[in-house]
C-alpha positions in Angstrom: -5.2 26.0 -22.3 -7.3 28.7 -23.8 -5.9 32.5 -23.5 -6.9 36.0 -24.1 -7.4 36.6 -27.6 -6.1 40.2 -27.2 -2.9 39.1 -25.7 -0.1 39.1 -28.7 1.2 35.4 -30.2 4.9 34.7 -31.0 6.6 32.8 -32.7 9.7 30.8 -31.1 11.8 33.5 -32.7 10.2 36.0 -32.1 9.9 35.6 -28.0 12.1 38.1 -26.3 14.6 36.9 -24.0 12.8 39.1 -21.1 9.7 36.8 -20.9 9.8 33.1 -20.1 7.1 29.8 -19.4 6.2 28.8 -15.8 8.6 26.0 -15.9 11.5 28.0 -17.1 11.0 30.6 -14.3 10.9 27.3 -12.2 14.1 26.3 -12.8 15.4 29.4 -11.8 13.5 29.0 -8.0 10.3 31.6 -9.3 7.1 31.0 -9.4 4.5 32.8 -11.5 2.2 34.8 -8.8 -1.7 33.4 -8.4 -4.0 35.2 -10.9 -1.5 36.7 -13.1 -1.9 36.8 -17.2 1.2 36.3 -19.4 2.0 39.0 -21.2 2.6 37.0 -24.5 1.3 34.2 -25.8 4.0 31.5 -27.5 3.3 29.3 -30.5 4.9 26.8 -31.8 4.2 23.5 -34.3 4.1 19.7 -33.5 3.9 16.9 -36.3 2.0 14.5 -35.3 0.7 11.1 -37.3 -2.9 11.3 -38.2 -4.7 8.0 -39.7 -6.8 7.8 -42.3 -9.3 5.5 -43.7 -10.0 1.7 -41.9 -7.9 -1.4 -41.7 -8.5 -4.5 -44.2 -11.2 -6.5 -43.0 -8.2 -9.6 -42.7 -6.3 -6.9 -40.2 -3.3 -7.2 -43.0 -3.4 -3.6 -44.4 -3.1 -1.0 -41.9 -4.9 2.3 -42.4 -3.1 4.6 -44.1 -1.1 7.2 -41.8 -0.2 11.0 -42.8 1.4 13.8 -40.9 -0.2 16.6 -39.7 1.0 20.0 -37.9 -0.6 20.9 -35.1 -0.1 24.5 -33.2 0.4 24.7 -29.8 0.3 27.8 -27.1 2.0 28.2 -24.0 2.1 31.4 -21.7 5.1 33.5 -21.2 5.4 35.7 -18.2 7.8 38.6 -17.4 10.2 38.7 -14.2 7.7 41.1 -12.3 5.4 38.2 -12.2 7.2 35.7 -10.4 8.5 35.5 -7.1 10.9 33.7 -5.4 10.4 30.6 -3.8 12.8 27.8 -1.4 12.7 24.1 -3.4 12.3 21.5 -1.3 15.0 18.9 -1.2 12.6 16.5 -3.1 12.0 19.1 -5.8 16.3 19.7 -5.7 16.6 15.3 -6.3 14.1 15.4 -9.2 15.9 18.2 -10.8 19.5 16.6 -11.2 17.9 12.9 -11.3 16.1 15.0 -14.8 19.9 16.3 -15.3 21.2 12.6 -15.4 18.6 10.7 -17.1 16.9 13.4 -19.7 19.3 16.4 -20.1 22.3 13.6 -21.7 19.6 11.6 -23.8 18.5 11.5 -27.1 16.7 14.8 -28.5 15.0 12.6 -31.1 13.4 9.6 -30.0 11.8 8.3 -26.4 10.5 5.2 -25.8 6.8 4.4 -24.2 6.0 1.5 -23.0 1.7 0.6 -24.2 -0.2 -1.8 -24.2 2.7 -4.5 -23.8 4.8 -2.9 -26.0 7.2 -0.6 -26.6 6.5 2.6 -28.8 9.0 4.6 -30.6 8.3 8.6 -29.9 9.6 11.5 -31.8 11.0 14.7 -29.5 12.5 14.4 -26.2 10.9 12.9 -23.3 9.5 15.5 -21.5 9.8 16.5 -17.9 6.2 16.0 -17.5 6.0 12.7 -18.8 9.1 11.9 -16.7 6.8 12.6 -13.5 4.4 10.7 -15.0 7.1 7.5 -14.7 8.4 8.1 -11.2 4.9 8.7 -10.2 4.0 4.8 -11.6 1.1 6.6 -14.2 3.2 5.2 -17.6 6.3 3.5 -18.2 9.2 5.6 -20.2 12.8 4.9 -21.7 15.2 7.0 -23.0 18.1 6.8 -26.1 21.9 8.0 -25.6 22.4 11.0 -27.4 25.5 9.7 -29.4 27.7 12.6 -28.1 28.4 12.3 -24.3 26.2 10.6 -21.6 25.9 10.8 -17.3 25.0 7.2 -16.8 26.0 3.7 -18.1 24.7 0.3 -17.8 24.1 -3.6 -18.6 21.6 -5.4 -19.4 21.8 -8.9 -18.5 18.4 -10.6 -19.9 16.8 -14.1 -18.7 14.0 -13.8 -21.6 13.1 -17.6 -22.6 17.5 -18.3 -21.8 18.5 -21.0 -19.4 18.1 -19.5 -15.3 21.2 -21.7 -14.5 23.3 -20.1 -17.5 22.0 -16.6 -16.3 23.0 -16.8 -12.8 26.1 -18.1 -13.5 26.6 -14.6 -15.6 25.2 -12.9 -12.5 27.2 -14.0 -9.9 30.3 -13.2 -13.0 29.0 -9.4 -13.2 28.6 -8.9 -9.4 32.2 -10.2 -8.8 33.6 -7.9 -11.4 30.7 -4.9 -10.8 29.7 -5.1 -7.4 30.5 -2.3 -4.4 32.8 0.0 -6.5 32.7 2.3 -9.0 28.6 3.4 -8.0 27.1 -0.1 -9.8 23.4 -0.6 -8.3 20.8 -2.6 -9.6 17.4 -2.7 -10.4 14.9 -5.2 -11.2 11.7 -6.2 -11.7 9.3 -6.9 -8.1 8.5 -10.8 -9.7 8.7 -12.7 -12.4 12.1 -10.8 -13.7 13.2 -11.3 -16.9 16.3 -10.2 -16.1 18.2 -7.1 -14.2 19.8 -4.0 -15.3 23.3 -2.8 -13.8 23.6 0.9 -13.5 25.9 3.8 -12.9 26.0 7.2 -12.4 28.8 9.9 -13.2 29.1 12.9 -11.7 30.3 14.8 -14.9 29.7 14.0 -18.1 31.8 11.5 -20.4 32.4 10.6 -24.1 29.8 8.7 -25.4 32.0 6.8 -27.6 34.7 6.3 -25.3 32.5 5.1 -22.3 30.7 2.0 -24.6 33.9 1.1 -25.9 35.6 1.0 -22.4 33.0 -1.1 -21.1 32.6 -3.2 -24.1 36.5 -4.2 -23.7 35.8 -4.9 -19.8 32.8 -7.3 -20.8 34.6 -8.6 -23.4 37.4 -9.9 -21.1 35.2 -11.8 -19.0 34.6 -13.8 -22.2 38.0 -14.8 -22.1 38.3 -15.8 -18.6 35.4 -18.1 -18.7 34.9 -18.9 -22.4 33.5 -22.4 -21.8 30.1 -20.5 -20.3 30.0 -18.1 -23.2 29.9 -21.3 -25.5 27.1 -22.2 -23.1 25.4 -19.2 -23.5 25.6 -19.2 -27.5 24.2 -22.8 -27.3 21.3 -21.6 -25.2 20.6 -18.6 -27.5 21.9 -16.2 -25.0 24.3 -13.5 -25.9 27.4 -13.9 -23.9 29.0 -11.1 -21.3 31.0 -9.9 -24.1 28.0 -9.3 -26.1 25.5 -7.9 -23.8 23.5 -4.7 -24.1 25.5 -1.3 -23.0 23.8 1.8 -22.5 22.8 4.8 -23.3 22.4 3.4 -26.7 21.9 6.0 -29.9 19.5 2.6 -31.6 18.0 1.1 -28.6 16.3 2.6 -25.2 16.8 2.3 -21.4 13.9 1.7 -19.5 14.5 4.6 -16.8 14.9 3.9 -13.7 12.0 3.9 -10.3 9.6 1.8 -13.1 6.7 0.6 -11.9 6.9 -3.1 -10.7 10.5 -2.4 -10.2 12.8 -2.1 -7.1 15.9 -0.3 -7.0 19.3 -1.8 -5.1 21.3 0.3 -3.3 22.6 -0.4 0.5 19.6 -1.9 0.5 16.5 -2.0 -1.2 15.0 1.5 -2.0 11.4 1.2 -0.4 8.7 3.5 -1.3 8.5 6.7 1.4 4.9 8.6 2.6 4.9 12.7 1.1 1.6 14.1 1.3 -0.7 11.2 2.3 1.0 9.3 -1.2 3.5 6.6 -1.4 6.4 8.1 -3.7 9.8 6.9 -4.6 12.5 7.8 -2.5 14.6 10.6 -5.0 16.7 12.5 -2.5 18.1 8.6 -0.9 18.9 7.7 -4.9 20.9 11.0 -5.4 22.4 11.0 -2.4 23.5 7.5 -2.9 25.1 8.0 -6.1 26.6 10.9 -5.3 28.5 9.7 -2.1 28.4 5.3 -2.7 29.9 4.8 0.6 27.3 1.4 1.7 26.9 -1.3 -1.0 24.2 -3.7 -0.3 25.6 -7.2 0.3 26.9 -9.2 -3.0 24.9 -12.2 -1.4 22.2 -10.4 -0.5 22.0 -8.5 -4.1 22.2 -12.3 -5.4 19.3 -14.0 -3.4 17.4 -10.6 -4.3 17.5 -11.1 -8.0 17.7 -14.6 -8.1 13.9 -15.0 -5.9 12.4 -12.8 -8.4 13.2 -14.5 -12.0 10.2 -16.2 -13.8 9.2 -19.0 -13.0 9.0 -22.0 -16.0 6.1 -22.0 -18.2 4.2 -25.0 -16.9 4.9 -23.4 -13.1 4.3 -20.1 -14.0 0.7 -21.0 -16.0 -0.5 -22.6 -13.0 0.2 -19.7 -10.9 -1.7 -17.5 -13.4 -4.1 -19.9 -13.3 -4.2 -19.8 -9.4 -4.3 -16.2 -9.4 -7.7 -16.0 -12.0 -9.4 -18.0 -9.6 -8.2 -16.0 -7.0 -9.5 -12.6 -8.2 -12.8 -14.2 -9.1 -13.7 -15.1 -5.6 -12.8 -11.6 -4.5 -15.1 -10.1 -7.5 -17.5 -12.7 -6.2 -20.0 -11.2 -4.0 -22.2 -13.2 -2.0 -24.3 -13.8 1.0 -24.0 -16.7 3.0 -27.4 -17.7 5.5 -27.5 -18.8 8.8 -24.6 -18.3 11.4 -22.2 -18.1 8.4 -22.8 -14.2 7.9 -21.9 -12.1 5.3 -18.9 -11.8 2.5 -17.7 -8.4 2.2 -14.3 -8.2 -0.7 -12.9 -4.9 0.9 -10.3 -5.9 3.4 -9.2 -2.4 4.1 -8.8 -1.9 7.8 -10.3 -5.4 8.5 -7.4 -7.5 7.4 -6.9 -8.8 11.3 -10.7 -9.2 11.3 -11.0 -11.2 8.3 -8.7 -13.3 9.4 -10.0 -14.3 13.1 -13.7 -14.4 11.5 -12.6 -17.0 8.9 -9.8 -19.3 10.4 -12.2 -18.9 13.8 -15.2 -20.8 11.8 -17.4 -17.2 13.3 -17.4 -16.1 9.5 -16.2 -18.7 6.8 -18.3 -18.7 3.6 -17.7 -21.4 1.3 -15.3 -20.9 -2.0 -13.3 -18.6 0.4 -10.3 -20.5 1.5 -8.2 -19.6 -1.5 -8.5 -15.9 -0.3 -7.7 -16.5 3.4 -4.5 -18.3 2.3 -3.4 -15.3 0.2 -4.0 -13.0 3.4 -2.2 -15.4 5.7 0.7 -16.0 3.1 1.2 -11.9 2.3 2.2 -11.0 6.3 3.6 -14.7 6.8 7.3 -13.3 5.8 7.5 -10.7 8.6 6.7 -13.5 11.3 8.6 -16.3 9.7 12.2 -16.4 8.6 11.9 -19.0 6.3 9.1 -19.9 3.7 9.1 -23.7 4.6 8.9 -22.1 8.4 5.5 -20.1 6.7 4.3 -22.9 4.7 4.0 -25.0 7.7 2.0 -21.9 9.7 -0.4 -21.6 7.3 -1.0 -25.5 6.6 -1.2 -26.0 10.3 -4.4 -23.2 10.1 -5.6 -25.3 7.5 -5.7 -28.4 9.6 -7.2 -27.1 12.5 -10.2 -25.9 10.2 -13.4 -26.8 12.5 -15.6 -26.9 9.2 -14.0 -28.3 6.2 -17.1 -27.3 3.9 -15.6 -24.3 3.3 -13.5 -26.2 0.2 -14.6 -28.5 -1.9 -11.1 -29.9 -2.1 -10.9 -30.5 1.5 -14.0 -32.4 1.7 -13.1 -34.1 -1.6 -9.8 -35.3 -0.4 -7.9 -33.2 -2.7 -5.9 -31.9 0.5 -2.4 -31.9 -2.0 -3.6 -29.1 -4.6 -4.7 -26.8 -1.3 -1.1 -27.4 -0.5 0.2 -26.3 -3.5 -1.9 -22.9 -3.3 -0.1 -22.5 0.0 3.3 -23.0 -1.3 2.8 -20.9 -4.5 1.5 -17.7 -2.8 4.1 -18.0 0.2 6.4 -18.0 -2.6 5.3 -14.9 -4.1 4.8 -13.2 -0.5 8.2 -13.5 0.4 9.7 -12.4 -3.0 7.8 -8.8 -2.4 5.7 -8.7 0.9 8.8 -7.5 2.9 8.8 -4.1 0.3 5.4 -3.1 0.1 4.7 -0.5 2.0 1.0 -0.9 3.1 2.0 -4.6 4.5 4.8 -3.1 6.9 2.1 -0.3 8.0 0.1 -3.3 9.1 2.7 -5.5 10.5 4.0 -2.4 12.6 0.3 -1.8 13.3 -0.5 -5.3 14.8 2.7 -5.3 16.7 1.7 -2.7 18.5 -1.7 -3.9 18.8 -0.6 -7.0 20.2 -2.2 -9.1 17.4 -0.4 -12.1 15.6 -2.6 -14.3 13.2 -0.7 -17.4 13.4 -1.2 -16.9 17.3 -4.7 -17.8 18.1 -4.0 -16.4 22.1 -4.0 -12.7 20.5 -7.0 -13.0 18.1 -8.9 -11.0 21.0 -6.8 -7.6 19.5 -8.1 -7.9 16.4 -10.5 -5.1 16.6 -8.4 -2.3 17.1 -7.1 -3.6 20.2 -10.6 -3.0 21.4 -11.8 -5.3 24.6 -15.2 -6.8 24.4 -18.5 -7.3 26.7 -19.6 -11.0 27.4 -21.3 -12.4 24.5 -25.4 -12.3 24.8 -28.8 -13.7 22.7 -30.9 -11.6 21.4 -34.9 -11.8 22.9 -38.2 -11.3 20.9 -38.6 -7.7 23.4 -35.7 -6.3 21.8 -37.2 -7.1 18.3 -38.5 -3.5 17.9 -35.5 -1.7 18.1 -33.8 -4.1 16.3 -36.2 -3.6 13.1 -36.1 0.0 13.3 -32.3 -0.5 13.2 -33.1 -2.9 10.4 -34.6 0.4 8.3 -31.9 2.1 9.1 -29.5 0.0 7.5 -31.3 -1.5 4.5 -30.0 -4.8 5.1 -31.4 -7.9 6.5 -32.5 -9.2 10.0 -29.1 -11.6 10.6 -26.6 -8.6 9.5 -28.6 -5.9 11.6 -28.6 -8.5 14.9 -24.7 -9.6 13.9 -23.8 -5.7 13.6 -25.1 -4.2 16.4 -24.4 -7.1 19.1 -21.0 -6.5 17.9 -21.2 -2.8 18.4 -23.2 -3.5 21.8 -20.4 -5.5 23.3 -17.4 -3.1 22.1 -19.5 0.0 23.7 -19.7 -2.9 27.1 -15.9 -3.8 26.7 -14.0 -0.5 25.7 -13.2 2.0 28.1 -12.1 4.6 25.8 -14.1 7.1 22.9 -15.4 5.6 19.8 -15.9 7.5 16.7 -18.4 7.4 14.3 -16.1 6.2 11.5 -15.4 3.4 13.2 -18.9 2.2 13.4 -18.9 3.2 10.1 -16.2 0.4 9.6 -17.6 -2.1 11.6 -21.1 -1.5 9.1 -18.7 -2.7 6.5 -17.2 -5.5 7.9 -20.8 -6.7 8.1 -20.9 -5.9 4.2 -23.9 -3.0 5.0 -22.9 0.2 3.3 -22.1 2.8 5.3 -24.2 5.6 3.6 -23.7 8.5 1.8 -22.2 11.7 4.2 -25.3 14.1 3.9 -27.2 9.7 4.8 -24.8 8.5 7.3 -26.3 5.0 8.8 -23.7 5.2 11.5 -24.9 8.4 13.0 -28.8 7.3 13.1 -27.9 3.9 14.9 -25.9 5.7 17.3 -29.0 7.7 18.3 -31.4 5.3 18.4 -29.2 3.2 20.2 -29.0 6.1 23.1 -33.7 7.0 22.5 -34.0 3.7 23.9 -31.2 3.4 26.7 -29.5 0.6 25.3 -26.3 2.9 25.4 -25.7 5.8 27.4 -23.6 9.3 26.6 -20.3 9.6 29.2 -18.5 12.4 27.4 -18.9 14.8 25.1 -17.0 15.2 22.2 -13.1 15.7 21.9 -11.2 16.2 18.9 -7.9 13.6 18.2 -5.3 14.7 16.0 -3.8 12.5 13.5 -1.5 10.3 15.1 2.2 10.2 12.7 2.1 6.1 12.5 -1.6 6.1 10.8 -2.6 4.5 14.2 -5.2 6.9 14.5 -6.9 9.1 12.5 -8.1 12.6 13.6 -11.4 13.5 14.2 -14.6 14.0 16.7 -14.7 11.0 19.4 -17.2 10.7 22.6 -17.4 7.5 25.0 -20.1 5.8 25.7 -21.6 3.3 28.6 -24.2 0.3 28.8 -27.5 1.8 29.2 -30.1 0.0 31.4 -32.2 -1.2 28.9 -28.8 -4.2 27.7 -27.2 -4.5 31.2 -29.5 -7.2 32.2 -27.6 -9.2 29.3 -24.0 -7.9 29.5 -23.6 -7.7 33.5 -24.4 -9.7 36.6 -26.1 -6.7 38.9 -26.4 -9.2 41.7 -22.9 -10.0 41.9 -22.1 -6.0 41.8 -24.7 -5.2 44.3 -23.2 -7.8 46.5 -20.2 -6.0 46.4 -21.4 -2.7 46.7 -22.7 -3.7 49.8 -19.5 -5.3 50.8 -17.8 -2.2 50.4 -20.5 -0.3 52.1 -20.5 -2.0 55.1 -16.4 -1.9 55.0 -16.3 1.7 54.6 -17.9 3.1 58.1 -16.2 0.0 60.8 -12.4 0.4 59.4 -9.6 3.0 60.2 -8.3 3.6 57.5 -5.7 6.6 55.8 -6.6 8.9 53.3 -4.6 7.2 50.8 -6.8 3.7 51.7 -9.9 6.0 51.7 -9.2 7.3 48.3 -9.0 4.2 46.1 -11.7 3.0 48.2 -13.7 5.4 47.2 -12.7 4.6 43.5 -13.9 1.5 44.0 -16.9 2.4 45.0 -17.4 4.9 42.0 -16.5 2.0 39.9 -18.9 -0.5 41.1 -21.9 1.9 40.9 -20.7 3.0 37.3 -20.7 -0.6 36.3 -24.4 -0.8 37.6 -26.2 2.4 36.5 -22.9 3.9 34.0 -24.4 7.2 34.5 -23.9 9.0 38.1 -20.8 7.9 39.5 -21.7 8.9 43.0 -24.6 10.5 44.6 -25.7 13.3 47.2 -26.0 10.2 49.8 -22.5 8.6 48.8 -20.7 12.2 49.4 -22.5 12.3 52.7 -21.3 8.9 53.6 -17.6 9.6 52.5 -17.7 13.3 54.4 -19.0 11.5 57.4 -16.1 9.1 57.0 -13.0 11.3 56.0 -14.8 13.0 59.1 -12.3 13.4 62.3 
């Protein structure tokens, strides 16, 4: 940051105690007040390495590096300036989870992990940078300090060791670990190579003492089962008396809340919503440590860690494998003709209707099967207690497939490797579908919905739980509209008729308001972009729709709040009706006028109580509504019911 020239620089001795930096006054619960200047300006040197000159063509010589000094500023601000302010308890948990992890480690050296390695930094870890790791932007580590230390832990690593040698070791450490002494556990979301035990004191201990207490601890373990430690040396794994204790003066911790890994408590710490953004869950991990009262299950911990290890190499290739194919059909964008529609790669808020389109044969593009599998397999685990329970769901979708062009290897006979796809990503779902966040949003979502994919009886609640009209054929007089709409959109004759008989028939169906961003939506389920917000498509259609009466205007429009469970989100809504010019095609007016005059005949021969005459007249409203869906009743229907309420 750039400041005032005419404000005075100090040096770091120079600074009088008097003025301090923003975060300093932070710490003390002050903030520095909008628009105010410090009153001096702090500078201070950083060494940093500076390269010089180019590497040797062979990439053997490295270019020479040299150290440089670089001056830095930073504005300090008197008591005047600040006020006072009330930290959240979220702001409280990230101050003592810094006073745990950073205040106790190495002044020195940090570790950051780039470009799949780990880098050795000079200087502490910052409190920044530290943000920048529970916030999932970088991945840090830390170094004991070689004096005193308020956490401890194991490593216990899998690497390229034997997975039966390494569970054995795991079910060793949770026996002699697990539910005392504030042990929890993290590890990485798949394909683990291996799991850290951690603890956290609430003062301080010797750094010395603490490694060599623990070291003795492992060490005895060694001697109670000494023929898998001769295992473990064979394997060229270290044994439990030789594993990795931290904090470590020569060798970092990789902190905890990483990204890609899950922390185990009384249960699994899952991701919580602050702010519209999916954080990790601070104040539950310092409250647990503080008060370990509720240890997650030693079983539970067990089948946890042991679902998530990598796989072997020849297993885990052809998942990588899988997956590349994978994210090339969903980079793939294409068009399919005919009744097949259109592919569109963003499933956000259509993942119900991407399903029912595809496994329904109304929208099933070849070279696509492989992505419908993934989506079934991701929200299989919350319907299915058991992945052979899944596998068998999703194969049974497969079967009942009306057009098997959709794969090659299903018109090719290669029916075994689709199998293998659907065992490999049900595999995967249920190791970390149950903790993402997003995935229990929309399980919760369809539930209440009403929707279940593997239950073709619901597929009608896909849209929102949205009911709709009869289904209907387009005619060469509605042509007109329909190319204007065409304009509109920028798209092609088969997306504009797809799109708006969809939109027709939810406007025929749904009783409720519709709001223009979801006809914005249904545009891109169609794969039509939606338009710019000064351009937006949706809005034109809508009024076109109404210049020709093929809809009609009921309401006016009402704002809706944001609903807490993401159900709904706020904004302008209005409801709209079936305009004469599309009822010929959506509704049978004889049938109605039939019973119209039914009821009108019924109305003026029967005795009837008010309570009869009221939902009568309902009735009647409702019939003529479903006619004309503009005037519910007319100057000649109020005569008729004051003549009959009449005495």
């Amino acid at each position: 940051m750039d400041y005032d020239p005419a404000i005075p620089r100090l040096r770091t001795w120079e600074k009088p105690p008097e003025l301090e930096t923003r975060s300093r006054w932070e710490r003390d619960d002050r903030r520095v007040l909008k628009g105010e200047k410090p009153k001096a300006v702090q500078v201070y040197e950083l060494t940093r390495k500076k390269y010089t000159g180019d590497a040797s063509a062979d990439g053997e010589k490295a270019p020479a590096s040299e150290t440089v000094t670089i001056l830095r500023e930073v504005g300090l601000y008197a008591f005047e300036q600040t006020k006072k302010f009330r930290p959240s308890p979220r702001t409280l948990a990230l101050r003592e989870f810094l006073g745990v992890y950073l205040r106790y480690s190495s002044s020195q050296y940090y570790l950051w992990y780039s470009d799949g390695e780990w880098n050795t930094c000079n200087g502490r870890l910052s409190a920044e940078r530290f943000l920048d790791h529970i916030s999932h932007k970088a991945i840090y580590g830390v170094r004991g300090n070689g004096r005193c230390t308020r956490f401890g832990g194991i490593d216990l690593d899998l690497h390229k060791g034997d997975r039966t040698i390494f569970l054995e070791q795991l079910s060793i450490l949770l026996e002699e670990f697990h539910g005392r002494e504030g042990w929890h556990f993290q590890v990485a979301d798949i394909n683990a190579q291996g799991v850290h035990f951690l603890q956290v004191f609430p003062e301080p201990l010797d750094y010395k003492l603490y490694r060599a207490a623990l070291r003795t601890r492992l060490q005895s373990l060694d001697h109670k089962y000494p023929e898998l430690a001769i295992r473990a040396k064979q394997a060229g794994m270290k044994s439990l008396g030789e594993l990795e204790i931290f904090p470590n003066v020569k060798n970092g911790l990789r902190l905890p809340f990483c990204c890609g890994r899950t922390m185990l408590l009384d249960k699994p710490v899952a991701m919580i919503l602050v702010r519209g953004k999916y954080v990790v869950d601070v104040e539950k991990y310092i409250f647990w440590v503080n008060t370990p009262k509720a240890y997650m299950p030693r079983k539970a911990v067990y089948e946890y860690i042991s679902t998530r290890l990598r796989q072997d190499a020849v297993e885990q290739a052809s998942v990588n494998s899988n997956k590349t194919l994978v994210n090339k059909q969903i980079q793939q964008k294409s068009t399919a003709s005919g009744s097949k529609g259109s592919v569109s790669n963003n499933v956000k808020g259509q993942y119900a209707n991407k399903i029912v389109s595809f496994w329904s044969g109304k929208d099933a593009p070849p070279k696509m099967l492989n992505r419908q599998i993934l989506l079934l397999a991701n929200i299989a685990p919350f319907y299915y207690d058991s992945r052979d329970s899944a596998i068998s769901a999703v194969e049974e979708m497969i079967d009942d497939l009306d057009d098997v062009e959709v794969s090659s290897r299903l018109t090719s006979g290669k029916r075994a490797a689709v199998s293998s796809v659907v065992k490999r990503n049900v595999k995967e779902a249920f190791a970390k579908s149950k903790f993402n966040p997003k995935l229990i949003a929309t399980f919760e979502s369809w539930v209440k919905r009403g929707f279940n994919p593997f239950d073709k009886s619901t597929w009608a609640n896909s849209v929102g739980g949205l009911k709709l009209g009869v289904d209907f054929d387009w005619t060469p007089s509605d042509k007109s509209v329909l190319d204007q709409i065409q304009t509109i959109l920028r798209t092609d004759e088969i997306q504009t008729a797809a799109c708006v008989k969809e939109l027709i028939r939810i406007v025929a169906g749904h009783d409720g308001e519709l709001a223009i961003t979801f006809v914005e939506r249904l545009l891109v389920k169609h794969g039509i972009k939606k338009g710019s917000n000064r351009d937006r498509k949706a809005t034109k259609v809508m009024k076109l729709l109404r210049d020709h009466n093929w809809i009609v205007l009921l309401s006016e429009s009402s704002w809706h709040p944001r609903q807490s469970d993401k159900s709904q989100s706020s904004g302008l809504a209005r409801r709209y009706g079936l305009g004469d010019g599309l009822q010929h095609k959506l509704i049978s007016v004889p049938n109605y006028q039939r019973e119209k005059i039914d009821m009108d005949l019924l109305l003026p021969h029967h005795i009837l109580l008010d309570a009869d005459i009221a939902e009568l007249v309902i009735e009647q409203a409702r019939l003529r509504a479903r006619i004309s869906d503009v005037d519910l009743l007319t100057e000649e229907d109020r005569k008729a019911l004051d003549d009959l309420s009449a005495p």
